[in-house]
C-alpha positions in Angstrom: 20.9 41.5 2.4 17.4 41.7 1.0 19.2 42.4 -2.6 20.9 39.2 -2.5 17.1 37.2 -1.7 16.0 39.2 -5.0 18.6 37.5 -7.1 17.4 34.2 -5.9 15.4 32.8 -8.7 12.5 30.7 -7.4 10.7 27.6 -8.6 7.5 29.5 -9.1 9.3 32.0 -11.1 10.8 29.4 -14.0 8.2 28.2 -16.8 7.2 24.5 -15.8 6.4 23.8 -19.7 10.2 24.4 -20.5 11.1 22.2 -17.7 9.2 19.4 -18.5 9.4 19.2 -22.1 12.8 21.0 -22.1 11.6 23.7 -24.1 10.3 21.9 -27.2 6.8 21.2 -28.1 6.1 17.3 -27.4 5.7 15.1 -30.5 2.9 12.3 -30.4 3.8 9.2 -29.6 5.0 6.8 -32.2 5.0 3.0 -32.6 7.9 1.6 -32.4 8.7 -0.6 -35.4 8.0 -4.0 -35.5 11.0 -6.5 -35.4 9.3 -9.8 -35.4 12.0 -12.4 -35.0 11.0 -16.0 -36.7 8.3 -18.5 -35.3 9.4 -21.0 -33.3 6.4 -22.8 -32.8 8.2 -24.5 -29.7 9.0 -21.5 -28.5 5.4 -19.5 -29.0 3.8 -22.9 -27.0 6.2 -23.1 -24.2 5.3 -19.2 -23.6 1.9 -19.8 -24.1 1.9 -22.4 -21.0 3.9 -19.6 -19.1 1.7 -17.3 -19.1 -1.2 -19.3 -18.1 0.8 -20.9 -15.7 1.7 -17.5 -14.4 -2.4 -16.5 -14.9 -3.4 -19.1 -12.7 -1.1 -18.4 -10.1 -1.9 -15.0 -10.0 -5.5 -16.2 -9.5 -4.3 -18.5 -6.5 -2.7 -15.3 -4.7 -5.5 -12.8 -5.2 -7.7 -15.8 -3.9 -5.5 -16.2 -0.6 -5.2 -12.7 -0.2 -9.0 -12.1 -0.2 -9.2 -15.1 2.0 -6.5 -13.4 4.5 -8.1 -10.1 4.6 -11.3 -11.7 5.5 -9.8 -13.7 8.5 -8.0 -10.4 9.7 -11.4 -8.4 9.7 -12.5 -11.8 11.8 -10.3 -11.8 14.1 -9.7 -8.2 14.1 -14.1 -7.9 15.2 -13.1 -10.4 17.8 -10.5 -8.9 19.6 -13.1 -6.2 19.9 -15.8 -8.3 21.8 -13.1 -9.5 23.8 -11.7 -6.2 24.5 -14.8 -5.0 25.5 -15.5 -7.8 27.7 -11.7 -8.0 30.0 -13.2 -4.1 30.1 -16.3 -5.3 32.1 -14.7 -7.9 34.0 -12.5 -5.5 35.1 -14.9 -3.2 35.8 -16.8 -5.2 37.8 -14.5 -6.9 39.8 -13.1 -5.9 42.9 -9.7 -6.9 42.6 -9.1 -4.0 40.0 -10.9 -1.4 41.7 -9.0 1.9 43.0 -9.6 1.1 46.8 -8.6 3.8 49.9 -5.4 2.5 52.1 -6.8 0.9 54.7 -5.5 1.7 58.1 -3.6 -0.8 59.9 -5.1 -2.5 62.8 -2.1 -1.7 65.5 
């Protein structure tokens, strides 16, 4: 049995460098060539006002999501303090004390 666990080839016995670059040496990266279809100035301007369209929503969200993390870490300290203080009012209070069984009067 242990000869058929030797024949096992195991990940730490293959070359990672052949894996990864499947055994060739890696080329630098090239640019890719530049296909610049004609200006249409129409075109270029309504993609322009995309873009900043799309900037200043993004600004909008990150804005709102600042604002929400804020509130949660608000709210998130007050349900502390209010933790804490059902946690005296409990512990002060009779009503939620472990009492003994009383014995009935007969």
């Amino acid at each position: 049995m242990s000869e058929k666990n030797d024949d096992i080839p195991l990940a730490d016995d293959d070359d990672t460098d052949t894996i990864i670059s499947g055994g060739k040496t890696p080329r630098a990266a090239q640019p890719l060539p530049k296909e610049e279809p004609p200006e249409d100035p129409e075109e270029k301007a309504r993609l322009i006002t995309q873009v900043l369209e799309l900037q200043n929503t993004l600004d909008d969200l990150s804005q709102r999501v600042d604002s929400v993390k804020e509130e949660s870490l608000k709210l998130s300290s007050e349900n502390q303090v209010l933790g804490q203080y059902i946690q005296n009012l409990m512990t002060s209070s009779a009503i939620f004390q472990s009492s003994q069984p009383s014995r009935q009067k007969q």
